[in-house]
C-alpha positions as CSV (number, residue, x, y, z in Angstrom):
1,X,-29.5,-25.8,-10.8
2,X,-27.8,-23.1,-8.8
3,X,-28.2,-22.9,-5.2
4,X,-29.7,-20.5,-3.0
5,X,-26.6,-18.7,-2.3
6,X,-25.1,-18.6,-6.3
7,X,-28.6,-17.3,-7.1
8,X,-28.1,-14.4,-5.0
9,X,-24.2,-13.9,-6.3
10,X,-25.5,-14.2,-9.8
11,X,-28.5,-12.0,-9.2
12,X,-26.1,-9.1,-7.6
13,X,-23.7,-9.4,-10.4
14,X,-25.8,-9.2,-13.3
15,X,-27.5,-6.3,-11.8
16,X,-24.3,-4.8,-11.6
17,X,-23.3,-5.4,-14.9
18,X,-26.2,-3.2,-16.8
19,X,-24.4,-0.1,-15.8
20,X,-20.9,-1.5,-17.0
21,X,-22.6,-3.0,-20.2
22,X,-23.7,0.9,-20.4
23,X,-20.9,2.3,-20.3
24,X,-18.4,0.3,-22.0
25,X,-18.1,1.7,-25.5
26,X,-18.3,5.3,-24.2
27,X,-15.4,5.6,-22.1
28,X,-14.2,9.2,-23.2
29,X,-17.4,10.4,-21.5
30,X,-16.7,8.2,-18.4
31,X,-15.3,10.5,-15.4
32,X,-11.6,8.8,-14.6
33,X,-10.0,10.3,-11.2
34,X,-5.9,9.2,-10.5
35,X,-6.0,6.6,-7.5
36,X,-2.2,5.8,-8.1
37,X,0.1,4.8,-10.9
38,X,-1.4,2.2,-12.8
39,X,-4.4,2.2,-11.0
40,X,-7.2,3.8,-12.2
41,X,-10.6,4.5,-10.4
42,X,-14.0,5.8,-12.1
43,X,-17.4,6.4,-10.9
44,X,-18.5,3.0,-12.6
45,X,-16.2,1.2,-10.1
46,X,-18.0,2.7,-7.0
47,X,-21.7,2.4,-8.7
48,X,-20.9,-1.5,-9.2
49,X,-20.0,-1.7,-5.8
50,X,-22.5,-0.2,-4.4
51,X,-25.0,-2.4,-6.2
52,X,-23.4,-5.3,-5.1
53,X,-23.2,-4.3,-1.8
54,X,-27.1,-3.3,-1.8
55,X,-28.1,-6.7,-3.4
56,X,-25.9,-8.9,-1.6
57,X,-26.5,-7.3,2.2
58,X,-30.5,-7.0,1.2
59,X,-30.3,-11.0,1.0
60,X,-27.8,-11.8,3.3
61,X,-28.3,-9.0,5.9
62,X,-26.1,-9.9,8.7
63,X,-22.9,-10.8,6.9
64,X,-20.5,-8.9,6.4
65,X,-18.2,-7.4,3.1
66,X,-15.1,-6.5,2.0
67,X,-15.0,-4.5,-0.9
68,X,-11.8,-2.9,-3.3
69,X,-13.6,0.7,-2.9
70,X,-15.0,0.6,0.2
71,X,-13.3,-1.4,2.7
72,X,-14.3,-3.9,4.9
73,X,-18.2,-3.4,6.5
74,X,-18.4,-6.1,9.3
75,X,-21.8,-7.8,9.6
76,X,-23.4,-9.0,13.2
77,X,-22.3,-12.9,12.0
78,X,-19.1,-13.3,12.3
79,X,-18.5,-16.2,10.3
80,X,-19.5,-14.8,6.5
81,X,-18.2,-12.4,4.7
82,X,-18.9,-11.0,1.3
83,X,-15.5,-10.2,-1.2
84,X,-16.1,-7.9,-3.8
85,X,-14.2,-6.6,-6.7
86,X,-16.8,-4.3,-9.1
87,X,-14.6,-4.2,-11.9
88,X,-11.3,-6.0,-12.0
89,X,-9.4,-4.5,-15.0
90,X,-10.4,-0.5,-14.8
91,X,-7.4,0.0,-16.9
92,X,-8.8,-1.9,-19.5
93,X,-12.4,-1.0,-19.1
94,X,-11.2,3.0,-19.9
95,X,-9.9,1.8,-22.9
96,X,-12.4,0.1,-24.3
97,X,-10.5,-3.6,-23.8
98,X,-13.5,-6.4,-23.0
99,X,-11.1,-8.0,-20.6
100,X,-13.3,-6.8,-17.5
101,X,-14.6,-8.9,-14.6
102,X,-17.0,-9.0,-11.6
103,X,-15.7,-11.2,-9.2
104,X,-18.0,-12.1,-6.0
105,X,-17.1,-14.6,-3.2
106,X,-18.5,-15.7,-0.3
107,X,-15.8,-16.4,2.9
108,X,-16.9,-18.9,5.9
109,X,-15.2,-18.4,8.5
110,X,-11.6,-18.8,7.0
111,X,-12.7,-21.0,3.6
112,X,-14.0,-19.7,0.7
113,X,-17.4,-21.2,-0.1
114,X,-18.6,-20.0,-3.0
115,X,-17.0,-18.1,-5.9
116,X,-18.1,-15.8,-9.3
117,X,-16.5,-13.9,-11.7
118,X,-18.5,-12.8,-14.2
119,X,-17.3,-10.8,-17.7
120,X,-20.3,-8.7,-18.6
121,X,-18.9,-7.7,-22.1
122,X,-18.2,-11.3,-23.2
123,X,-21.2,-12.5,-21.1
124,X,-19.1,-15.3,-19.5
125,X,-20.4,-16.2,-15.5
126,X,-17.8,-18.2,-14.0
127,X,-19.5,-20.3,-10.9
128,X,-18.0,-22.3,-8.2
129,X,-19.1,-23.5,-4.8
130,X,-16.8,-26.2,-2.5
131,X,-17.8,-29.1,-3.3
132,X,-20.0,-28.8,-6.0
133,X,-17.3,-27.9,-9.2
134,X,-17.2,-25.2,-11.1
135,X,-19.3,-24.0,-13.9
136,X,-19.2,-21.6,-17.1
137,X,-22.5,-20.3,-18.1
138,X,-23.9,-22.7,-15.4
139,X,-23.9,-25.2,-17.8
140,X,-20.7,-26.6,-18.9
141,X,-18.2,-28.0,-16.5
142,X,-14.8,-26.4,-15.8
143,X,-11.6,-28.7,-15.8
144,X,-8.0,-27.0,-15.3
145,X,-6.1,-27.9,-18.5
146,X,-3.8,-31.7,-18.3
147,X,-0.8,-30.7,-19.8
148,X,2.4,-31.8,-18.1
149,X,5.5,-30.1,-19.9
150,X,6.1,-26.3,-19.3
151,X,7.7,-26.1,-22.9
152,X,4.0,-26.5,-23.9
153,X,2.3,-24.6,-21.8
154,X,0.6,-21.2,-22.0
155,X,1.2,-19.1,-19.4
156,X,-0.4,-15.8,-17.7
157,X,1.2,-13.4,-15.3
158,X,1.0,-9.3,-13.9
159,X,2.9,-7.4,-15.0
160,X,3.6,-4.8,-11.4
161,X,3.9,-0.9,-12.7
162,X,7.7,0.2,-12.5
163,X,7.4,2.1,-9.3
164,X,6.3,-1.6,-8.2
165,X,8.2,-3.1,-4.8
166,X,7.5,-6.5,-7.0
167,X,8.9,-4.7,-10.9
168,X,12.8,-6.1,-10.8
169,X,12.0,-9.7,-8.9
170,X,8.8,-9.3,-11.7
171,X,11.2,-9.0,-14.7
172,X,13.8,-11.8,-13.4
173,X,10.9,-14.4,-12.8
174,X,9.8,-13.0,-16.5
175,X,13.4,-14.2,-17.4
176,X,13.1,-17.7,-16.4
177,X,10.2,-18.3,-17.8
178,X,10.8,-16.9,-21.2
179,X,12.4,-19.5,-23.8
180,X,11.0,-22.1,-21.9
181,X,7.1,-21.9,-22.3
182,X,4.8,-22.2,-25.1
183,X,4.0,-18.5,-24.7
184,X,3.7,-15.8,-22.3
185,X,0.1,-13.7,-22.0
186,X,-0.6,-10.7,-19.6
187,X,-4.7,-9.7,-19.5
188,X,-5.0,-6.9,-17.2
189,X,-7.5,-9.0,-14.6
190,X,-5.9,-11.2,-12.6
191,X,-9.7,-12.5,-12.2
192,X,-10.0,-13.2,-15.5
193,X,-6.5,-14.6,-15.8
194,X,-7.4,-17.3,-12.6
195,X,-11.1,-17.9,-14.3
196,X,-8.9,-19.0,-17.4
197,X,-6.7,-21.3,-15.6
198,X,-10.0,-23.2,-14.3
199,X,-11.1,-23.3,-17.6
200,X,-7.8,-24.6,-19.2
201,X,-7.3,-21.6,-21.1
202,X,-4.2,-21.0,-19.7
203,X,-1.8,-23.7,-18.0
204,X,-0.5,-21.7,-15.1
205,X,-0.7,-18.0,-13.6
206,X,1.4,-16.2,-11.4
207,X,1.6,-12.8,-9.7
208,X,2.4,-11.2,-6.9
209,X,0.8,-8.1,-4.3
210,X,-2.2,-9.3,-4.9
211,X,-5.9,-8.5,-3.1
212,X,-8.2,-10.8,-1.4
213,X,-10.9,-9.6,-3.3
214,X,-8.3,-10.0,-6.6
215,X,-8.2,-13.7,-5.4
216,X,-11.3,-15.2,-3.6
217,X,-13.3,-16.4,-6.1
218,X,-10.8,-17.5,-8.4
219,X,-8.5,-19.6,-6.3
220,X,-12.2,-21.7,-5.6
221,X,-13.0,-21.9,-9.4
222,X,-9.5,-23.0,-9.9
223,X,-9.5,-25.9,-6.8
224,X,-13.0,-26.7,-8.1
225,X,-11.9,-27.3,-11.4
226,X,-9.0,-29.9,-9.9
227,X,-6.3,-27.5,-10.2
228,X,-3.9,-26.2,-7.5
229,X,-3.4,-22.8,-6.1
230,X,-0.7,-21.7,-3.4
231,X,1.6,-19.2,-2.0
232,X,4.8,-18.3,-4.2
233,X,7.1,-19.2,-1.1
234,X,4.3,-21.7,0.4
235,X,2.1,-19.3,2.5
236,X,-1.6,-18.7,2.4
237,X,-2.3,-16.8,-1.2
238,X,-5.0,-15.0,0.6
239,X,-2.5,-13.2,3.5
240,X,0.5,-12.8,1.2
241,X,-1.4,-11.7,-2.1
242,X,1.6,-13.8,-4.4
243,X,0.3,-16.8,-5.9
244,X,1.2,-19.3,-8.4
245,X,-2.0,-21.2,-9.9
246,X,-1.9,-24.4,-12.4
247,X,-2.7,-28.1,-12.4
248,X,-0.8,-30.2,-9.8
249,X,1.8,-31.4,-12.8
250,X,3.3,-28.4,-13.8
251,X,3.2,-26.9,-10.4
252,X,6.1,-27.7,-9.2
253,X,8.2,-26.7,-12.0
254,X,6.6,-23.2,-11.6
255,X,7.3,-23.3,-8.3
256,X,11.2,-24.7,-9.5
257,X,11.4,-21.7,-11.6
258,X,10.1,-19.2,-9.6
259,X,12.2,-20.2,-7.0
260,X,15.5,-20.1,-8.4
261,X,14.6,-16.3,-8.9
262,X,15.5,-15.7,-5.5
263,X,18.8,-17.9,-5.7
């Protein structure tokens, strides 16, 4: 049974969702403003987050939340913080690509806590809380996949727009990979793309200029799910935003790879 606290993440994001769940299918009437290259924001972005917000502040009132739209909101507790993406993967959800995700996460003081990312077009809820694994559908457990040779993994990575500080170190870490793996996938949501990796879906992810709210829950699925997350050159994924997530085996050949890159 969920707790307390994933009832009220799961409650926010499914509420969310119906206006997402609306819209998808119809995205040539959907309103679409430029927020950058590559980075598209519509008015379903800032109506998800502003149901989340509402849901997740009218149980937890004194916390406070970080959210892709609207910034950071600090609560009177210090200690808890709500992370919010509404929809990671705009891009895709203008198109009409189901690779979309709500991702909700709960930060205690500096450790994440609790974790979602939900898909509302494939109906998949992602669910994780320290301690206590991580779930899909809240009923079957999530286990990071067990393979130990790279030439059979499947791997997932961004893929940075050209005007990108991270596009040429992008395409020579691209390069070393390529030839070497079982094949290479990019999804649009780096949400979804670290919800796989919990799930064994994919072997390994990597990407870099990342968010926190791109991040939060997934790197707790992923641990959850007995898999490793860290820093491309060893930081704290959460400050530096470049991350390299797999099971503890082929870590360090990713990290091997990745690292020749800067050679």
């Amino acid at each position: 049974m969920s707790s307390p606290l994933m009832t009220v993440m799961i409650n926010a994001a499914r509420k969310a969702a119906r206006g997402i769940q609306r819209d998808f299918g119809e995205v040539e009437n959907l309103q679409v403003s430029r927020k950058g290259p590559g980075d598209f924001v519509t008015n379903a972005d800032r109506r998800t987050e502003k149901i989340l917000r509402d849901e997740l502040l009218k149980a937890r009132p004194f916390y406070g939340i970080l959210g892709e739209e609207t910034g950071l909101a600090a609560g009177s507790d210090p200690d808890n913080c709500w992370i919010v993406d509404p929809i990671d993967g705009t891009t895709n959800f203008i198109h009409g690509m189901p690779l979309i995700a709500i991702s909700i996460a709960l930060q205690r003081r500096e450790e994440i806590v609790a974790g979602l990312i939900y898909n509302p077009i494939m109906n998949e809820l992602f669910t994780a809380e320290r301690g206590r694994g991580a779930q899909l559908n809240e009923r079957r457990r999530l286990r990071v996949s067990a393979r130990r040779d790279l030439k059979d993994a499947l791997l997932s990575c961004g893929l940075p727009h050209e005007t990108n500080d991270n596009f040429v170190t992008f395409n020579r870490e691209l390069a070393a990979f390529q030839g070497h793996v079982a094949g290479l996938r990019r999804t649009g949501s780096a949400c979804l793309d670290l919800a796989y990796v919990a799930a064994g879906r994919f072997d390994a992810f990597w990407e870099r200029g990342l968010k926190p709210w791109d991040l939060a829950a997934g790197i707790l699925l992923i641990r959850e799910a007995g898999g490793r997350v860290v820093d491309i050159e060893g930081g704290d994924p959460m400050a530096t935003g470049n991350v390299i997530a797999s099971n503890a085996e082929l870590l360090a050949e990713m990290q091997k790879r990745l690292g020749s890159v800067r050679l």
